[in-house]
C-alpha positions as CSV (number, residue, x, y, z in Angstrom):
1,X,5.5,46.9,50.9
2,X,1.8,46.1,50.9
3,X,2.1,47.0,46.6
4,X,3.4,43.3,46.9
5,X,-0.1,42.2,47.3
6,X,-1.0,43.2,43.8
7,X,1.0,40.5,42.8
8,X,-0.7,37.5,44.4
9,X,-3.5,37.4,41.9
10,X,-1.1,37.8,39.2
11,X,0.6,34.6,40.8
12,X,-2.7,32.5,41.7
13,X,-3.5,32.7,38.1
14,X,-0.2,32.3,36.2
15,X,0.0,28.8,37.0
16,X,-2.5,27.1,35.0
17,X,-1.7,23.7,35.7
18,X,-2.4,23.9,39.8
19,X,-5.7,24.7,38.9
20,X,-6.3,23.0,35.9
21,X,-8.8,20.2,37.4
22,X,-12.3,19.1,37.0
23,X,-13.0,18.7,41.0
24,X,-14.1,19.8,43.4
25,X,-17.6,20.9,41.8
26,X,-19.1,24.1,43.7
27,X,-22.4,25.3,42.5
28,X,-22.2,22.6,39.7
29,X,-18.9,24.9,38.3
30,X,-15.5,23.2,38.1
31,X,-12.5,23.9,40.2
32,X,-10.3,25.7,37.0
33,X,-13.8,28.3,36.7
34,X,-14.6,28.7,40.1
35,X,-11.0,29.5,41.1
36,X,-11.0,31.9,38.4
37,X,-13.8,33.3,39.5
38,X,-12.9,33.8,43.4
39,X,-10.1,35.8,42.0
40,X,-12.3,38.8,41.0
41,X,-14.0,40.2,44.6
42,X,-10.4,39.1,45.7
43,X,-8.4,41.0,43.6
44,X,-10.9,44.4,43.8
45,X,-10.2,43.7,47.8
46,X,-6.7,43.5,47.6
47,X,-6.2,46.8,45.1
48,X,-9.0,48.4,47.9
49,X,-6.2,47.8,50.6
50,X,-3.4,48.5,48.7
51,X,-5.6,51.8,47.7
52,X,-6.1,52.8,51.4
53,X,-2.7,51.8,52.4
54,X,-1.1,54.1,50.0
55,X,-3.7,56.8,50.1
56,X,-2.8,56.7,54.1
57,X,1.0,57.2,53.8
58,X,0.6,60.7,50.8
């Protein structure tokens, strides 16, 4: 059940047009790369869980 997780990066970013804007501005970067962006250290935490999850029920 926690596998499912892997998915929500594949979801956050498979629908180009929610995050297809030019604001909000953070750091001078546009919403559609700074969204982008978050998803990396949030995907390697998800897989970590997911890792540690499964690694827990072998």
């Amino acid at each position: 059940m926690v596998r499912l997780l892997l998915l929500l990066p594949f979801i956050g970013l498979m629908i180009v047009p929610f995050y297809n804007i030019g604001e909000p501005h953070l750091f001078g970067f546009p919403f559609f790369y700074w969204y982008q962006l978050a998803w990396v250290p949030l995907t390697s935490l998800l897989t970590y869980i997911v890792y540690r999850s499964a690694r827990r029920a072998d």
